[in-house]
DRENDO-1510 file (C-alpha; in Angstrom, 1 decimal, always signed):
<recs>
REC; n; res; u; v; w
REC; 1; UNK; +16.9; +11.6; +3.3 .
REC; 2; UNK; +18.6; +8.8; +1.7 .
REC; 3; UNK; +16.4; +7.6; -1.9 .
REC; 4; UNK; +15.8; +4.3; -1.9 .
REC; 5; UNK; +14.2; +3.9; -5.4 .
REC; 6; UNK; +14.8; +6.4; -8.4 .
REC; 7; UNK; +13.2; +6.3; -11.2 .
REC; 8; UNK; +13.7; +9.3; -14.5 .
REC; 9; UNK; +11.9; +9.4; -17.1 .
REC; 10; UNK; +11.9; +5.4; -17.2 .
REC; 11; UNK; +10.0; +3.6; -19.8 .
REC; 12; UNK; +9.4; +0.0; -20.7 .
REC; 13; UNK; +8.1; -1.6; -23.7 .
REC; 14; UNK; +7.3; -5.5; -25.0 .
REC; 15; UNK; +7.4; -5.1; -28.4 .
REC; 16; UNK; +4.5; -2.4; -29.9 .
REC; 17; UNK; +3.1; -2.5; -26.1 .
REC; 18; UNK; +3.9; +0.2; -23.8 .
REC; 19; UNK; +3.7; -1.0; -19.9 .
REC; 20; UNK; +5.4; +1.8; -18.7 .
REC; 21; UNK; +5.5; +5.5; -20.4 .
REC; 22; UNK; +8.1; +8.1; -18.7 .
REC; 23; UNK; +7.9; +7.3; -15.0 .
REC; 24; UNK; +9.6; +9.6; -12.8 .
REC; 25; UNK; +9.1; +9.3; -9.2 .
REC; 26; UNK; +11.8; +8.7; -6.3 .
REC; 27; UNK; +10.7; +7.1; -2.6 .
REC; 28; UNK; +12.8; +7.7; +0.7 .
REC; 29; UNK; +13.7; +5.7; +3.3 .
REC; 30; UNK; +11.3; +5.0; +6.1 .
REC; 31; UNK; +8.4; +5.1; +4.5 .
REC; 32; UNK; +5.6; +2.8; +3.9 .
REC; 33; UNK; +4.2; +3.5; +0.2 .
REC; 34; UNK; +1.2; +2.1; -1.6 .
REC; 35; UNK; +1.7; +1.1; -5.3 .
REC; 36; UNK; -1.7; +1.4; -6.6 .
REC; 37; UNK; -3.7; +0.7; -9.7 .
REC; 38; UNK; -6.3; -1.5; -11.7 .
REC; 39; UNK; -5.1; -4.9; -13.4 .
REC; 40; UNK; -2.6; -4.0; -16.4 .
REC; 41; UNK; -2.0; -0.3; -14.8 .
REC; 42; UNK; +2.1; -0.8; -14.9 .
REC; 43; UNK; +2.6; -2.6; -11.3 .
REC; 44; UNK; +3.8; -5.2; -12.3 .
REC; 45; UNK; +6.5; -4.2; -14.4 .
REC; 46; UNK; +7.5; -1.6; -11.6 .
REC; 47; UNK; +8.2; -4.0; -9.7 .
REC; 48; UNK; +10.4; -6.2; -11.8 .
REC; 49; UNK; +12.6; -3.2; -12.5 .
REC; 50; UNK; +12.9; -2.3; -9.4 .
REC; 51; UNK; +13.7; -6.0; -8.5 .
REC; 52; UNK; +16.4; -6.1; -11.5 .
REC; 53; UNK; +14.5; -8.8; -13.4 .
REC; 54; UNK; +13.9; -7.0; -16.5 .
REC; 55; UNK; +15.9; -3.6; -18.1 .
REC; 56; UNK; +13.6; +0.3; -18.5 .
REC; 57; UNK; +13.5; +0.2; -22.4 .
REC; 58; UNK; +14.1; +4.3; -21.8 .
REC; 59; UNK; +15.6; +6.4; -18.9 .
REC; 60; UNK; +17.2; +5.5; -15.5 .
REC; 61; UNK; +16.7; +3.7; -12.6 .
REC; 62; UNK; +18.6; +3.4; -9.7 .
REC; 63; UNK; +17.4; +1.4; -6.5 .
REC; 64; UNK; +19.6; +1.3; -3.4 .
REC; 65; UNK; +21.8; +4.1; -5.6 .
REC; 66; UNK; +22.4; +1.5; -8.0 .
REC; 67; UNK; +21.4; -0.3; -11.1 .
REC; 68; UNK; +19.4; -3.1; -9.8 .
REC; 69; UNK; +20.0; -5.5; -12.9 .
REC; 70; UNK; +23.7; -4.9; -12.8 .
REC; 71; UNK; +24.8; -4.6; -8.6 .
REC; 72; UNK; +26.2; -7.4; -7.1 .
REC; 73; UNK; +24.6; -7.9; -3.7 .
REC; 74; UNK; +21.8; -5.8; -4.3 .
REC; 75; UNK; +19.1; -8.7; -3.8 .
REC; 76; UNK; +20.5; -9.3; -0.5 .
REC; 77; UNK; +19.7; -6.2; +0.6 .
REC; 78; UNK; +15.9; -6.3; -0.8 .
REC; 79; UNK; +13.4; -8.5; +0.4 .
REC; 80; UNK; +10.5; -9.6; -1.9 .
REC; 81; UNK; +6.8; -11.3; -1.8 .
REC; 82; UNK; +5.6; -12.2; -4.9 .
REC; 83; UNK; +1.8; -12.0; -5.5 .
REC; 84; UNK; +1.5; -15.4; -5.9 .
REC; 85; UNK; +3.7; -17.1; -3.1 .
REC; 86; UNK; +4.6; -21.0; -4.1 .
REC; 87; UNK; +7.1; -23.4; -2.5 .
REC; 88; UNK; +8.4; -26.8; -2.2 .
REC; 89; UNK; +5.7; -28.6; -1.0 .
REC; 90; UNK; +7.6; -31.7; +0.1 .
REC; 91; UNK; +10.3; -29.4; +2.6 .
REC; 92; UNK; +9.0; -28.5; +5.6 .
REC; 93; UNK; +8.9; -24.5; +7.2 .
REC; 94; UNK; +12.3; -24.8; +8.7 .
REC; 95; UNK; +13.7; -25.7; +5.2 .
REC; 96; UNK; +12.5; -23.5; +3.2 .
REC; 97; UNK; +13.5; -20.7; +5.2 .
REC; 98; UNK; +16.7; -22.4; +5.6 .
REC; 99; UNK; +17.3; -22.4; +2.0 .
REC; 100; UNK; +16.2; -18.8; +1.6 .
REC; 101; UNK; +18.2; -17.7; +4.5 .
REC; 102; UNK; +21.3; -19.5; +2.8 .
REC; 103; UNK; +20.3; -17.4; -0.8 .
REC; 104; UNK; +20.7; -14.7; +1.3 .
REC; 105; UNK; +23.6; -14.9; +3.7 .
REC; 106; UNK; +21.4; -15.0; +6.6 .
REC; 107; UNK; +21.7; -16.2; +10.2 .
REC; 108; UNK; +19.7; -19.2; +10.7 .
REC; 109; UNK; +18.8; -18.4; +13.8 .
REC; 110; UNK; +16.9; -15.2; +12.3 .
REC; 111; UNK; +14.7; -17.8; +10.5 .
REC; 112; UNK; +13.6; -19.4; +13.0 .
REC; 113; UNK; +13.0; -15.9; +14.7 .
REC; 114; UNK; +11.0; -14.7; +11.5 .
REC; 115; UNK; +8.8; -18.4; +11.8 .
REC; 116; UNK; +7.6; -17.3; +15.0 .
REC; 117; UNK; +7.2; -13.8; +14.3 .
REC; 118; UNK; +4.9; -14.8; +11.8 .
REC; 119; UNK; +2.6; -17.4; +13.8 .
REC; 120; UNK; +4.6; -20.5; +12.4 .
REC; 121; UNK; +6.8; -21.6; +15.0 .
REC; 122; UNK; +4.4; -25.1; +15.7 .
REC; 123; UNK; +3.8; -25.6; +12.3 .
REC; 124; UNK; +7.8; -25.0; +11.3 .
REC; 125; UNK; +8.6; -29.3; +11.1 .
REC; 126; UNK; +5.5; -29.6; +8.8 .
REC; 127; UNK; +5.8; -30.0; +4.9 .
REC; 128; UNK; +4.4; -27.1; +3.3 .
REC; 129; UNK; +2.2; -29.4; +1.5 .
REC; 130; UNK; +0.1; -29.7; +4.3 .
REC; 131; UNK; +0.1; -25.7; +5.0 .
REC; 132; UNK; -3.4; -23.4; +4.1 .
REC; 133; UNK; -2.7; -20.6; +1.7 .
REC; 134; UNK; -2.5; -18.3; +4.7 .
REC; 135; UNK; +0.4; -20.4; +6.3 .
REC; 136; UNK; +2.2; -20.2; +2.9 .
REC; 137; UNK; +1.5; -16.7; +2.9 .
REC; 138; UNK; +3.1; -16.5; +6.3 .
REC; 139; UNK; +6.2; -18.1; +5.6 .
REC; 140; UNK; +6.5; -16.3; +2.1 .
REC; 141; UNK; +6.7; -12.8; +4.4 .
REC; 142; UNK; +8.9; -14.6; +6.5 .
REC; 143; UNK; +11.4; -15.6; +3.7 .
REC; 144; UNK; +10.8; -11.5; +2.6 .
REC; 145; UNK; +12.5; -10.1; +6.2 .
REC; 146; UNK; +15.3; -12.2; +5.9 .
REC; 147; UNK; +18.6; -10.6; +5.8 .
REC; 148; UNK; +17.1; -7.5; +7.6 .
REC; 149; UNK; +16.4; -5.8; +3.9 .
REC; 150; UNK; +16.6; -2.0; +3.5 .
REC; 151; UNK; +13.8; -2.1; +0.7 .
REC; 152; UNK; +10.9; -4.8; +1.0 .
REC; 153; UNK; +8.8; -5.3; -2.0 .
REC; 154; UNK; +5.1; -6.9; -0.5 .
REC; 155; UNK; +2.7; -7.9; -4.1 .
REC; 156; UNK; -1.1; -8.1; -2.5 .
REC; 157; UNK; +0.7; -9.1; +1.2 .
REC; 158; UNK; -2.5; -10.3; +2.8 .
REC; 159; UNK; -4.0; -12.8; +0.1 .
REC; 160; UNK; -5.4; -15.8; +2.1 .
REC; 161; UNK; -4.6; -14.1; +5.6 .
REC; 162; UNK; -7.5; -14.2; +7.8 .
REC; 163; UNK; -8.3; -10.9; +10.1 .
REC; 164; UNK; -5.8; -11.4; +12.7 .
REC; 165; UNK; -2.8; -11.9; +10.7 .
REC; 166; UNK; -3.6; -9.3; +8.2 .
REC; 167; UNK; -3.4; -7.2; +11.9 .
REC; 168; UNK; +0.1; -9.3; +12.3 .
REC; 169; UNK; +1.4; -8.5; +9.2 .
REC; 170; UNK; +0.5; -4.6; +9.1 .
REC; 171; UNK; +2.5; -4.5; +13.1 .
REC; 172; UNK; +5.3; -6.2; +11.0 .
REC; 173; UNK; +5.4; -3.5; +8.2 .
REC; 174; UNK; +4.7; -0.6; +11.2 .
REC; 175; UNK; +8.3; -2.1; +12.8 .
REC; 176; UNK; +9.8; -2.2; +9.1 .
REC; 177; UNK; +9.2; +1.6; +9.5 .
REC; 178; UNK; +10.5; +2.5; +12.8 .
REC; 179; UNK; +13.6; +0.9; +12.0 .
REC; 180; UNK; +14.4; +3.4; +8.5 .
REC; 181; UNK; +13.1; +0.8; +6.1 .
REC; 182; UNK; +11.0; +1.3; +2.7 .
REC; 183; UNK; +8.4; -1.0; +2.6 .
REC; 184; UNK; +6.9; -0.9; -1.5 .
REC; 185; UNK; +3.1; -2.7; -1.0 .
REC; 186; UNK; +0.9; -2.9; -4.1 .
REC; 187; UNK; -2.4; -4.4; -3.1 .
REC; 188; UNK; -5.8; -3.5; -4.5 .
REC; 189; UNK; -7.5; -3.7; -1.1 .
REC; 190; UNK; -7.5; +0.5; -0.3 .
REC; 191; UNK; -9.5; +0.0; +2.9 .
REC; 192; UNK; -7.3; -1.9; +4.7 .
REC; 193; UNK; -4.3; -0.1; +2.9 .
REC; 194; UNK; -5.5; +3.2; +4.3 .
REC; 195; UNK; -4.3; +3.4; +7.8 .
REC; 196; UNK; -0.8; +1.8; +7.3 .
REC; 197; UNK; +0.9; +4.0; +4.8 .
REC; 198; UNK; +2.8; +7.5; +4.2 .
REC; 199; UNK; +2.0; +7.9; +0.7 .
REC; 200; UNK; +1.0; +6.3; -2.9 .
REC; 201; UNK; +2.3; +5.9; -5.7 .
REC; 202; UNK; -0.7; +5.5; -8.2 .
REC; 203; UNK; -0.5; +4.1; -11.9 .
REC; 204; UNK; -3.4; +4.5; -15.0 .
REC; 205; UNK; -2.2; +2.3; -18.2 .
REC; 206; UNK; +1.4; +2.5; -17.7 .
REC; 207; UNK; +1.2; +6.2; -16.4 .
REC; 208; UNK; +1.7; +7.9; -12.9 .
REC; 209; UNK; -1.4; +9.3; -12.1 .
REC; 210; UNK; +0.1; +10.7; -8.3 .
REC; 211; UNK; +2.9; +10.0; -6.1 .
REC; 212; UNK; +2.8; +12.2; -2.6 .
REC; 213; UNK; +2.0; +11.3; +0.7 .
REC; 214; UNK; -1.7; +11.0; +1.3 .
REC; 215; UNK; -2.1; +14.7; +3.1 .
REC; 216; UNK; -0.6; +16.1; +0.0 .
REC; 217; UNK; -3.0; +13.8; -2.3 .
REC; 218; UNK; -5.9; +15.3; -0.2 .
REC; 219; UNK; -5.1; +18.6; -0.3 .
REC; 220; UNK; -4.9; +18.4; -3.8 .
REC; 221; UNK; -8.2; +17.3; -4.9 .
REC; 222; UNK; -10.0; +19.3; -2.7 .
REC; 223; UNK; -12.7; +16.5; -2.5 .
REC; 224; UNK; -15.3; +17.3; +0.1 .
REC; 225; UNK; -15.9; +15.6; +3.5 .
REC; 226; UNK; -18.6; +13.8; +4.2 .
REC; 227; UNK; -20.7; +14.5; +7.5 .
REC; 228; UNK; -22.8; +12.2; +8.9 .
REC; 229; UNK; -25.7; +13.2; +11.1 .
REC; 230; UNK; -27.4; +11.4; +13.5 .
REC; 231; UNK; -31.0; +13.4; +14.2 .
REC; 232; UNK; -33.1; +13.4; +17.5 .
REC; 233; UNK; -36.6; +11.6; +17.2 .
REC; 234; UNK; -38.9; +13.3; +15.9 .
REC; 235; UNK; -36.8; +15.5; +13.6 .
REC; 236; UNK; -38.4; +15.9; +9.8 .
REC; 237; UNK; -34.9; +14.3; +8.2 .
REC; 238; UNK; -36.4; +15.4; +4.7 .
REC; 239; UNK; -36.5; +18.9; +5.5 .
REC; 240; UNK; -33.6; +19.0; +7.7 .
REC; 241; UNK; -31.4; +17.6; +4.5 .
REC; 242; UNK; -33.3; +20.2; +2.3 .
REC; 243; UNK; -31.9; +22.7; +4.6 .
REC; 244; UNK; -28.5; +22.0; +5.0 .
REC; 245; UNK; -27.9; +20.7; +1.3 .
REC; 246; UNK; -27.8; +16.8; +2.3 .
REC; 247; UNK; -28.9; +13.3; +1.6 .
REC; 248; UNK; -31.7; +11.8; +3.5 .
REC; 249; UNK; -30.6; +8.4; +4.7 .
REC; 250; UNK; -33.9; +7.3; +6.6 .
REC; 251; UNK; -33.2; +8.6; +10.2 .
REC; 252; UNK; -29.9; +10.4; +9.4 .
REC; 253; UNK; -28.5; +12.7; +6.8 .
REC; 254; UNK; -24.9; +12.7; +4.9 .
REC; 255; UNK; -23.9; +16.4; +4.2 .
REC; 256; UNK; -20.6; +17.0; +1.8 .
REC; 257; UNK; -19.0; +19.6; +3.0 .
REC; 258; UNK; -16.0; +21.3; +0.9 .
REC; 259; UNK; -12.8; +22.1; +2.7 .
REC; 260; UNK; -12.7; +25.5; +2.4 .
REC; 261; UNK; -16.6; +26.3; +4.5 .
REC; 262; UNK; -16.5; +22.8; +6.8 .
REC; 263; UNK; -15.7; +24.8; +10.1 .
REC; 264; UNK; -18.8; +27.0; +9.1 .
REC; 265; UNK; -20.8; +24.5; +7.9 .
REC; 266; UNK; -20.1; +22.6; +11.5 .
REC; 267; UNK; -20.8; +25.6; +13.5 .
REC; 268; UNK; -24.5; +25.8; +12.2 .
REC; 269; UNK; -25.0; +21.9; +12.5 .
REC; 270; UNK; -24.1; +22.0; +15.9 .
REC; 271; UNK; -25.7; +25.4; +16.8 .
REC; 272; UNK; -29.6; +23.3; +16.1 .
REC; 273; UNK; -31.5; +21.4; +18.4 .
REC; 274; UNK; -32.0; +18.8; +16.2 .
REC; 275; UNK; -29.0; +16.8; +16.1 .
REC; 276; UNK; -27.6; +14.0; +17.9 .
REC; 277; UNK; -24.4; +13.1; +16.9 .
REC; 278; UNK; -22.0; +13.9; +14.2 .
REC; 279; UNK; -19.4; +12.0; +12.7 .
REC; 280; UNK; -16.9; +13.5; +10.1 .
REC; 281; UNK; -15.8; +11.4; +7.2 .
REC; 282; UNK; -12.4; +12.8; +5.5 .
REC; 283; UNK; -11.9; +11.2; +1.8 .
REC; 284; UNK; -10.9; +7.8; +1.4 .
REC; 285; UNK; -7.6; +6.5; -0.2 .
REC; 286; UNK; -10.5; +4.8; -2.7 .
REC; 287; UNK; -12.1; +8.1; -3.3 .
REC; 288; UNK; -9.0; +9.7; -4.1 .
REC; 289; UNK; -8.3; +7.2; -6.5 .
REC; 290; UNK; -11.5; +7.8; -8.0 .
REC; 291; UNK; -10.7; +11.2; -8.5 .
REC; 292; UNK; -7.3; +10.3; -10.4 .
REC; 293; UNK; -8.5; +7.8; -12.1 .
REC; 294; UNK; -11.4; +10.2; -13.9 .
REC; 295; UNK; -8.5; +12.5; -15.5 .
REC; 296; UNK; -6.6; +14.6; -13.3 .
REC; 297; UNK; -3.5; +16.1; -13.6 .
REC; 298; UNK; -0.2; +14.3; -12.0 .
REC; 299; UNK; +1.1; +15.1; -8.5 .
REC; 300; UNK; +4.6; +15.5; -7.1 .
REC; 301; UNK; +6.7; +12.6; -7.5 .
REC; 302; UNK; +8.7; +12.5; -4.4 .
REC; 303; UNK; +8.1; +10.3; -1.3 .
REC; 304; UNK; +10.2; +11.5; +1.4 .
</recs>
């Protein structure tokens, strides 16, 4: 599979600070991969190598098999929303995607294509002035897909979007990936993250903590499950969560259950009279960051 971003042994410095320290990690195409980590972890400056804005201070990077600060045409072929979206406020939709579409040799029929696509097709003659920060979000995705990109770049995508378009925006990123495109999202919002991508790409203080697709990650850290049991009326929920090792929740009881004994474990829940339903909780994306975050060892650094 084709690498879309390479990076080996790549380090970055500003003066006696370290924001990056020997990154090596390389994504494929047609994935969707979540660049994670808390405030001043390194995402940042990921991204603006990646981008070509600024040089590894040590190592190599290549994005697109080349090096982004040095390939001509390369930003044509990368589409990009910054975390903090801001335009012309006196242009209206249609112009600023014009002039973006224009940066990037685009048709401008695709533009108005993307304004619709994105819920902006009666709001396109306004001045962006007059737009909510969920509108300018909007169009700043919609200036991102221009030029059909074989690498998008999406910094915290769904700041300002209500429910619905955060849905929008996810079906967007879902079609990015049935057509062979790497979508790169860094948001801190792991819940709503979750369901949407292949894999993570997680950063502690200018380190890779992990980079592997979520099974992998799971696998891993052999964190337990969580099982959640409902119990008939009646039932002693004290003694029952004495019983099975659980937590008594007032009318139900969570009972972690390690990977390697969870069919067991099921098999003598469901053999009592005493429950009512069961719902299985595998570990979050949050929980696995958690884990990382409290000092384990790095994981594979491929995404393919």
């Amino acid at each position: 599979m084709e690498n879309l971003i390479e990076l080996r042994g790549v380090g970055k410095r500003y003066g006696a600070l370290a924001a990056l320290h020997d990154v090596s990690v390389t994504l494929g195409a047609g994935r969707i991969v979540g660049l994670l980590g808390h405030n001043g972890a390194g995402k940042s400056t990921l991204i603006k190598l990646v981008l070509g804005l600024i040089r590894p201070s040590s190592g190599a990077l290549e994005v697109l098999g080349q090096a982004p600060w040095a390939a001509q045409g390369l930003r044509q072929q990368i589409g990009y929303l910054p975390e903090s979206v801001a335009f012309y406020r006196n242009l209206t939709g249609c112009e600023v995607i014009d002039y973006f579409a224009a940066l990037k040799r685009a048709p401008r029929a695709q533009g108005r294509e993307l304004l619709e696509r994105v819920g902006l097709k009666d709001a396109a003659r306004r001045r962006v002035g007059t737009y909510s920060k969920g509108m300018r979000q909007r169009l700043g995705v919609a200036q991102a897909l221009l030029g059909s990109p074989r690498l998008v770049i999406l910094d915290e995508p769904t700041t300002g979007l209500d429910p619905q378009a955060t849905r929008e925006l996810y079906a967007i990123v879902d079609e990015l990936r049935g057509a062979g495109r790497g979508v790169l999202i860094s948001s801190h919002l792991l819940a709503e993250l979750e369901p949407h991508i292949d894999g993570a790409l997680i950063l502690n203080q200018g380190r890779l903590l992990a980079c592997g697709a979520l099974s992998e990650l799971r696998e891993r850290a052999g964190l337990p499950s969580v099982t959640r049991v409902r119990l008939r009326p009646g039932t002693d929920a004290r003694a029952f969560a004495d019983r099975f090792g659980g937590t008594d929740d007032g009318g139900s009881v969570s009972i972690a259950m390690p990977a390697a004994n969870k069919v067991e474990r099921m098999q003598q829940l469901l053999a009592t009279q005493s429950v009512a339903d069961i719902e299985l909780e595998e570990p979050t994306l949050a929980r696995l960051y958690d884990w990382l975050a409290a000092g384990a060892t790095p994981a594979p650094r491929r995404l393919s």
